[in-house]
C-alpha positions in Angstrom: 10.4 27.9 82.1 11.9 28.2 78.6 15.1 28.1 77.5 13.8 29.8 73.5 13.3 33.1 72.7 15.1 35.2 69.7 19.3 34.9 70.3 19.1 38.6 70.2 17.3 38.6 74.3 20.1 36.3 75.5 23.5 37.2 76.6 25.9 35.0 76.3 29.9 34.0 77.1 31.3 30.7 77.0 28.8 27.9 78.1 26.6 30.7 79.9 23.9 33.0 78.5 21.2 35.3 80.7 18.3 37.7 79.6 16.0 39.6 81.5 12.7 38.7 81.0 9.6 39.7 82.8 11.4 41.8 85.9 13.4 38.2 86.3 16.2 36.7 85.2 16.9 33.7 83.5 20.0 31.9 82.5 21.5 28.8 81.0 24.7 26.7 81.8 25.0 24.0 78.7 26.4 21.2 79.6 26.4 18.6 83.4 28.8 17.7 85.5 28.9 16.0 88.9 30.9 18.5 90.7 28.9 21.7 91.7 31.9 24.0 92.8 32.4 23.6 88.6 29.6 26.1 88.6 30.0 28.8 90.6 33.5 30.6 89.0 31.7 29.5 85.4 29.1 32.1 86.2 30.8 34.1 88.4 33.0 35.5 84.9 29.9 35.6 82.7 28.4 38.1 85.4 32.0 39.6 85.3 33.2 39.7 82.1 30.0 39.9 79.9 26.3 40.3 82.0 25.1 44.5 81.4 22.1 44.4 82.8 20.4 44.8 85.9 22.3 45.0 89.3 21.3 43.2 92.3 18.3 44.3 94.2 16.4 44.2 98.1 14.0 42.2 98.9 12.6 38.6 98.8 13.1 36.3 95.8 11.8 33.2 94.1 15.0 31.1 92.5 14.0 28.1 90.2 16.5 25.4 89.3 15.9 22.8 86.7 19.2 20.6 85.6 18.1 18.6 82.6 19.7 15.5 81.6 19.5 13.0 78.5 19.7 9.5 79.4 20.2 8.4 82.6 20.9 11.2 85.5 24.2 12.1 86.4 25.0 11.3 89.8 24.6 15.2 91.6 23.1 16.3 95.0 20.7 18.8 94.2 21.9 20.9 97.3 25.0 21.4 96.4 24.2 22.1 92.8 21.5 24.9 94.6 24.1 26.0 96.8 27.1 26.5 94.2 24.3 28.3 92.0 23.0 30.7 94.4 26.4 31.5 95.8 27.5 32.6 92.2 24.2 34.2 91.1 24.4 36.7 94.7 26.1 39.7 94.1 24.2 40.0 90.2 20.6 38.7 91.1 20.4 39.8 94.8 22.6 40.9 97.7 22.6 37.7 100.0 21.1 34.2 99.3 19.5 35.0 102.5 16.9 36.9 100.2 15.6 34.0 98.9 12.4 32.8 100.5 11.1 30.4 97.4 13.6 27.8 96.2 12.6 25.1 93.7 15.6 22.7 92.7 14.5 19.9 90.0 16.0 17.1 87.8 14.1 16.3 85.3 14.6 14.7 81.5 15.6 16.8 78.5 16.9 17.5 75.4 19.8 18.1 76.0 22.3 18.5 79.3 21.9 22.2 81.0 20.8 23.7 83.9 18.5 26.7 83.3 17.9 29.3 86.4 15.1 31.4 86.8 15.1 34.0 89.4 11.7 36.4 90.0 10.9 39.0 92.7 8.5 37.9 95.0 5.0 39.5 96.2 
């Protein structure tokens, strides 16, 4: 998944910035921090406050999580960061976390601290 593409796809508010892209979504939160409920009201105003595009849909979905960290990774539980994710993505993405049937949650080195989010239909 990548993060690039012209500033003019993404948008953005505060720390968060989505696009469409490909009948998904994608979206990145700049910056780490160890406590996952951080996340959730972060994204829950740039869905609020700035996101215009799509509105949630039906059916089954595909969520990929990657936080990306420079140096040595921050101390996180990967479920709670899924869970504090998906909780503030539902309502914008989808209609119920229950929707998801694909989840892929992943730390891995970067350039720089963010988690990036993509979310596809499945089937």
């Amino acid at each position: 998944m990548s993060a690039e593409g012209s500033a003019s796809d993404w948008i953005a508010w505060g720390k968060v910035r989505a696009r469409e892209e490909g009948g998904g979504l994608e979206m990145v939160v700049d910056g780490l921090t160890t406590q996952a409920k951080y996340y959730k009201p972060l994204i829950y105003e740039f869905f609020r406050k700035a996101w215009r595009g799509s509105r949630p849909a039906w059916g089954e979905f595909s969520v990929e999580i990657y936080m990306e960290y420079v140096g040595e990774p921050p101390w996180l539980d990967l479920d709670n960061l899924a869970k504090a994710l998906l909780d503030s993505i539902k309502g914008y993405a989808f209609h119920d976390d229950a929707q998801v049937g694909r989840l892929l949650v992943e730390r891995r080195p970067g350039e720089r601290e963010r988690i990036l989010i993509r979310v596809s239909r499945r089937g």
